[in-house]
C-alpha angles and dihedrals in degrees: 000000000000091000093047089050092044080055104048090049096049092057090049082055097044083041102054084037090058096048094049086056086056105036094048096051088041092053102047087052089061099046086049090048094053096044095058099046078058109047081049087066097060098043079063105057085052087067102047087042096039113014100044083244121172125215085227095055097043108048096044084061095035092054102039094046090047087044101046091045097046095050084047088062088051093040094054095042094048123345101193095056092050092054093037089084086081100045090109133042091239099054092047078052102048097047088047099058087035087057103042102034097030115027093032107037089045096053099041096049093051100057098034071055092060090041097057093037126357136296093248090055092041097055102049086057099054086052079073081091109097097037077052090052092050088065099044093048085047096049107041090043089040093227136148113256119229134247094264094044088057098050089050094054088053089052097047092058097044087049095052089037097058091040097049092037108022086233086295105118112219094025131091133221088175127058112247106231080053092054092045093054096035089055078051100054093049083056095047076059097055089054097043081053102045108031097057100055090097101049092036084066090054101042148024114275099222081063092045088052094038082061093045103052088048109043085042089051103048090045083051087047085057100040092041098034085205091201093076100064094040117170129211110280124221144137097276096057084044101058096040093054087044073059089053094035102046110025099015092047119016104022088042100055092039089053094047091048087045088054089044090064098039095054109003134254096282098063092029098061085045094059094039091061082085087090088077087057104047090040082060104038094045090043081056088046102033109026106032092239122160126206118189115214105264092055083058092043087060088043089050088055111046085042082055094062093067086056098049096044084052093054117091124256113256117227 
């Protein structure tokens, strides 16, 4: 008995070992992911504010260079598998809506967004997206939302509320066309969550997500014609945008799908809201942004809808 129990106890000790390996590294993914989608925010709004740089010159080149290099990596490591995602009509289907409605519209939104507001502000509203998602799962499977659903939802429009009025009904802190594409920009979310559940059990995400930064990219090219609002090159833009396009873009989305499958998508979305955090602390520090408090108070509460949708449902 003694030697069974000394066993047992021994695999529950190997076993929690082995988890806090993995969790740690997982967590810390997520965090660095987060941080850098922030932090390419706010390179962004450095552009719009500094370089005389245009949204919709920005994201079209954002999206097709991440995306090309991206489905490089897949092509040179096996061709077949990175085309195989068009093997059937539905599929084609499926990554095309994905690319245009969710990746594109998503990305787009969000920086026009910035352009029009801050990254801090911009990013908090995109985090409308899950509470979004609640009331499109409950709708189209005609379902009754949970408490906590419920609550999140709540959350979600005091939060906005308070960012896009001050608490003051018929007035707005926001502009108006910043509010409209940053609500945009939380449905392109939606979207970019819900339409790729299908293809993401057939394929790796990262090549799900290589196809929809480039095709997206290439239909907003067309639609933005980015040369025509060209700003001036130089080795400063340049190396900002390598910032957006390498650790805002590719390294942050390699890190975040690395966490995913480390500690799953629950705790991993929870770590990563720390984007809303460091968009609004480096737009303080960088960008000489202010926030009043009741601008923060409405951050605090739509960020707190990602943390009540993860908690589990009592009784």
């Amino acid at each position: 008995m003694d030697t069974k129990k000394s066993t047992a106890n021994h695999t529950e000790i190997s076993a929690e070992k082995s988890t806090k390996r993995i969790r740690t590294p997982g967590i810390l993914c997520a965090l660095c992911g987060g941080m850098l989608w922030g932090i390419s925010g706010v390179c962004g709004q450095y552009l719009f504010q500094n370089r005389g740089v245009t949204a919709t010159w920005l994201v079209p080149i954002r999206l097709t260079s991440a995306g090309l290099l991206l489905l490089l990596y897949f092509l040179i490591r096996d061709h077949n598998k990175a085309l195989s995602v068009w093997k059937e009509k539905r599929n084609a289907k499926d990554i095309l809506v994905y690319a245009i409605a969710g990746m594109m519209l998503c990305q787009y939104s969000y920086f026009q967004t910035i352009e029009w507001s801050n990254a801090g502000t911009a990013t908090v509203i995109q985090y409308l997206g899950p509470a979004m998602t609640v009331v499109y799962v409950c709708i189209s499977e005609r379902k009754r939302p949970q408490k906590k659903e419920v609550i999140a939802v709540i959350f979600a429009l005091c939060g906005i509320f308070l960012i896009a009025t001050h608490g003051k009904p018929g007035s707005l802190a926001l502009s108006g066309r910043a509010l409209a594409m940053g609500l945009l920009s939380a449905v392109g979310l939606v979207i970019y969550t819900v339409k790729p559940r299908r293809l993401l059990e057939q394929f790796p995400s990262p090549l799900v997500l290589a196809w929809g930064m480039l095709i997206g990219g290439i239909v907003l090219t067309a639609l933005m014609r980015p040369w025509r609002h060209m700003p001036q090159i130089d080795a400063e833009l340049i190396g900002v945008l390598l910032v957006i396009i390498c650790l805002g873009t590719m390294t942050s989305f390699s890190l975040y799908l690395h966490s995913v499958s480390l500690i799953g998508p629950v705790q991993a979305g929870l770590y990563a809201c720390v984007e809303p955090v460091a968009a609004t602390v480096f737009s303080v520090i960088w960008m000489k942004e202010t926030f009043v408090a009741i601008d923060l108070l409405g951050f605090v509460l739509i960020i707190a809808t990602v943390f009540v949708l993860a908690a589990p449902e009592n009784g």
